[in-house]
N, C-alpha and C positions, 0 to 999 in steps of 0.2 A: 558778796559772791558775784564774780563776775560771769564766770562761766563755771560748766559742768566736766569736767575734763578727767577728772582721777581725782577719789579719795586723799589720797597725801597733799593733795593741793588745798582741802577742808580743813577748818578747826574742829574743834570737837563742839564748839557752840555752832556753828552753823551747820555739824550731820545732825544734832537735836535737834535747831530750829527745822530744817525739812520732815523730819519725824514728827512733827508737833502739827506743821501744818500739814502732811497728810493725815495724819489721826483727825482732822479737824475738818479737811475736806470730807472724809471717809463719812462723817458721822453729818455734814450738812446733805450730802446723796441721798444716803440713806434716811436721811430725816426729809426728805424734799425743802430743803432749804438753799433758795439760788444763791449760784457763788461763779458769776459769770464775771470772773477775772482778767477775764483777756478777749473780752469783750471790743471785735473791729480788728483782730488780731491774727497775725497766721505766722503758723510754725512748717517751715521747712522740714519734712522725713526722708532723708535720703537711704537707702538701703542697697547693700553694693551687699550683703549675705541677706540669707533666707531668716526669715521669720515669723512667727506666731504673733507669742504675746507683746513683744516689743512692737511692731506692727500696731495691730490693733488696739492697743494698750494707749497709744502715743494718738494715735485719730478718734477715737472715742473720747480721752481727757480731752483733747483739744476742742471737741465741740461741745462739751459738759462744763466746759468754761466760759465758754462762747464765741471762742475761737474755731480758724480754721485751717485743720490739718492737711498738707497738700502732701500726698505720698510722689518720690521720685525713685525707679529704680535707676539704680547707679550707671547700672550696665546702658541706660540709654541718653544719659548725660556727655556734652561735650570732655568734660575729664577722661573719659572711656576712650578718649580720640584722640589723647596728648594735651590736651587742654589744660595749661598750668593753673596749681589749684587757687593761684591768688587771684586769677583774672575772673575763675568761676564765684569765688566766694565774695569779691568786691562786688556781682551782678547780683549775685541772691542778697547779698546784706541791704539793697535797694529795694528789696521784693515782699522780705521778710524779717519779722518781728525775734524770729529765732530760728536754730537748724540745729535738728539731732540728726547724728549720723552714726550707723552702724554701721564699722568698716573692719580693716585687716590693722593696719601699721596705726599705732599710737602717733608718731611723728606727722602724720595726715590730717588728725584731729587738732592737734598741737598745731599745724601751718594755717587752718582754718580762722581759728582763735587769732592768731597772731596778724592775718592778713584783710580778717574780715569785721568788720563795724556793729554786730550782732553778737549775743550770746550764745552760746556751743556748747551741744551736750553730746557728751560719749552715749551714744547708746549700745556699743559691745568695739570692742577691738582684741586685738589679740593675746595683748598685756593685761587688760583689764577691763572687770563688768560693772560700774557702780552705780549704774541705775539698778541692779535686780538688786547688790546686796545693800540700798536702800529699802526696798522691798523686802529685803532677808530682816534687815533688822524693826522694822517697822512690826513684823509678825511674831518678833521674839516676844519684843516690849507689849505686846497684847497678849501672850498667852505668858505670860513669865510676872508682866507686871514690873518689871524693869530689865536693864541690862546688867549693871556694874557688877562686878565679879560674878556673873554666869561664866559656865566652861565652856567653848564653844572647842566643836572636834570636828576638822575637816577631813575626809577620809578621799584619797583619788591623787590624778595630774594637780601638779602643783602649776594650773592653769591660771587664766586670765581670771576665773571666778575666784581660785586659793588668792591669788595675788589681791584683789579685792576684799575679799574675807578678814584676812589677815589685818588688812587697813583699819576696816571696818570694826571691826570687833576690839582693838587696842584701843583706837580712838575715841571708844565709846565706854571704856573703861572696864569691857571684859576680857579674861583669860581664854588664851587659842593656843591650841594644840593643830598642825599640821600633820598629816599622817602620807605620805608620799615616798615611793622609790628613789632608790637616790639618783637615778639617770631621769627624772622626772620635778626636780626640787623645784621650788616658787623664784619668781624672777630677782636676783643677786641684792639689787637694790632696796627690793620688799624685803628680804633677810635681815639685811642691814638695819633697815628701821625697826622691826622685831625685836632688835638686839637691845634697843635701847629701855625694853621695856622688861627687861631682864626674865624673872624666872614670870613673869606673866606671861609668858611665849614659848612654845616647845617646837620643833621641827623632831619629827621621829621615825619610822620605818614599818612599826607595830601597829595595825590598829585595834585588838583589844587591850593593847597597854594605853595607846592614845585616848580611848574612849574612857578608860577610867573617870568614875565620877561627873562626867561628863551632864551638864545640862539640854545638850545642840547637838546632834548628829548633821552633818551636812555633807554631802555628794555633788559628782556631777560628770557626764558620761568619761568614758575611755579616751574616747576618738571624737574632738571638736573638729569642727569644721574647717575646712581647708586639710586635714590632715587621713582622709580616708586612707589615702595610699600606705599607712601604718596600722590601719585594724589589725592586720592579723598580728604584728608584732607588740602593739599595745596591749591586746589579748594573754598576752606572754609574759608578759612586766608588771600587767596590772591583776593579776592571778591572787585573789588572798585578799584584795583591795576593795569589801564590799560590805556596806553594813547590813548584816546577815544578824540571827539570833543569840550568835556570839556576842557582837558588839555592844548588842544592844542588854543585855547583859552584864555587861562590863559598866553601862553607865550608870546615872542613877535611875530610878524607880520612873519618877516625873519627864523622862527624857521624851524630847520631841525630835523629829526629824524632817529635814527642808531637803528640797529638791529644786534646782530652778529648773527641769525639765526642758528638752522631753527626756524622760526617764527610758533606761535600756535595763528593764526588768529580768534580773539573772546574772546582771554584769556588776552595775557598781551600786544595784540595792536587789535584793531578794525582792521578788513578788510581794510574798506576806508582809514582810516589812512596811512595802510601800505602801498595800490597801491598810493595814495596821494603822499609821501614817498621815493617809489618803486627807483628811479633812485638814491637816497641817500644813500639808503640802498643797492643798487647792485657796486655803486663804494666803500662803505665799503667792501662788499666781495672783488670785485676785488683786492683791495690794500691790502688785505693777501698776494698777491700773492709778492707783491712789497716791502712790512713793511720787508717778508720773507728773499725775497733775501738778504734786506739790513741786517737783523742781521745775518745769514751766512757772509754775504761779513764782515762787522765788526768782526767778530771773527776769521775768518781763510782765508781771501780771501788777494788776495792781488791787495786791492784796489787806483786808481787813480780817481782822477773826472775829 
């Protein structure tokens, strides 16, 4: 693995192997057992959007490694100024050992990759999230006890995280159900791939017919970012689009529910639901922390189990 760039770019042996070794890191932490992998080592965090746990999640693994995490906002980088991105990426590839970037355009990341001497990781863009649903799937496989033929049911925008999801979940040998408006579907290409996995993939309109049987509830707000200027009409589209005690009803008995937060309680999950939930969806947070490390350690660390 050369770089972190999008799921589709993975086999299905190397999203196991960063599963393997996050579970692996997870339990050396918590075991106080050192696992300073990138030890002398510093990762580039560029941030051109707002965030939490990607933030934080990325400079804390990185010094749990023993490494060190340099944060950059975007906005005050020469790039902000017209500065072409190969001239800035060939300067940082000198500097550092790796660079996650959370940005808007996929094709930004992709020019990064292509023009710079360092490994690159997507930490969010607009098409797609696959550091959280690294993360997503790393909390299945602990509370599930595997993946393969789990149902997973996406319920929302057929955003950059459905787009992710989707990957994610096929690739790992379970059954995905997409539940999305149809002026809202998952990006054309993501479809496409879906298709090849035949009736292991559903795109549908319903979500308590989506949820049926369902193992995985999964959400994620209305209105991502960049896209305020649509609340109110998103509001309108996405009416019906919330896993409430309906849904959860529909699934099975054992059904768990993920959130990559921040959560818009009353929109695309009920209150109850989510404290119901709450301990689900806080070990999904936590395991950013964990997913993290382990795709750093995989690209530049120099790792043992």
């Amino acid at each position: 693995m050369e770089h972190f760039l999008k799921l589709g770019d993975l086999s299905t042996e190397e999203i196991y192997g960063l599963l393997d070794i996050a579970a692996d890191l997870k339990y050396k932490l918590k075991n106080g057992v050192p696992h300073r992998y990138l030890e002398g080592k510093s990762v580039a965090l560029v941030f051109e959007k707002a965030s939490t746990r990607t933030r934080t999640s990325f400079e804390v693994g990185a010094y749990q490694l023993g490494g060190y995490g340099a944060f950059i906002n975007g906005k005050d980088t020469q790039i902000a100024r017209g500065e072409p991105v190969q001239d800035t990426i060939r300067v940082l590839s000198r500097y550092f050992d790796c660079l996650m970037i959370r940005t808007f355009k996929q094709s930004f990341v992709e020019d990064l990759a292509k023009y710079g001497t360092i490994p690159i990781i997507n930490g969010l863009t607009d098409y797609c999230h696959p550091t959280q649903v690294i993360a997503d799937l790393l909390t299945i496989r602990e509370r599930k006890g595997r993946l393969e033929d789990l149902k997973m049911c996406y319920i929302g925008d057929g955003n950059n995280m459905a787009n992710s999801l989707i990957v994610g979940a096929l690739k790992t040998g379970m059954k995905m159900t997409a539940v999305c408006p149809d002026d809202y579907r998952p990006a054309d290409d993501v479809l496409s791939f879906a298709k090849g996995f035949g009736d292991r993939f559903e795109l549908c309109t319903e979500p308590v017919y989506g949820a049926e049987k369902a193992d995985v509830l999964v959400t994620d707000v209305w209105t991502s970012m960049g896209e305020e200027a649509e609340t109110e009409k998103r509001k309108i589209a996405f009416k019906g689009y919330q896993i409430n005690d309906k849904v959860i009803d529909a699934a099975n008995k054992d059904v768990m529910v993920q959130h990559c937060l921040p959560a818009h309680r009353g929109e695309e999950i009920t209150a109850e639901v989510f404290e119901a939930h709450a301990d689900e969806i806080f070990d999904e947070a936590e395991n950013r922390l964990h997913a993290h490390k382990a795709i750093m350690t995989a690209l530049c660390g120099n790792y043992v189990k």
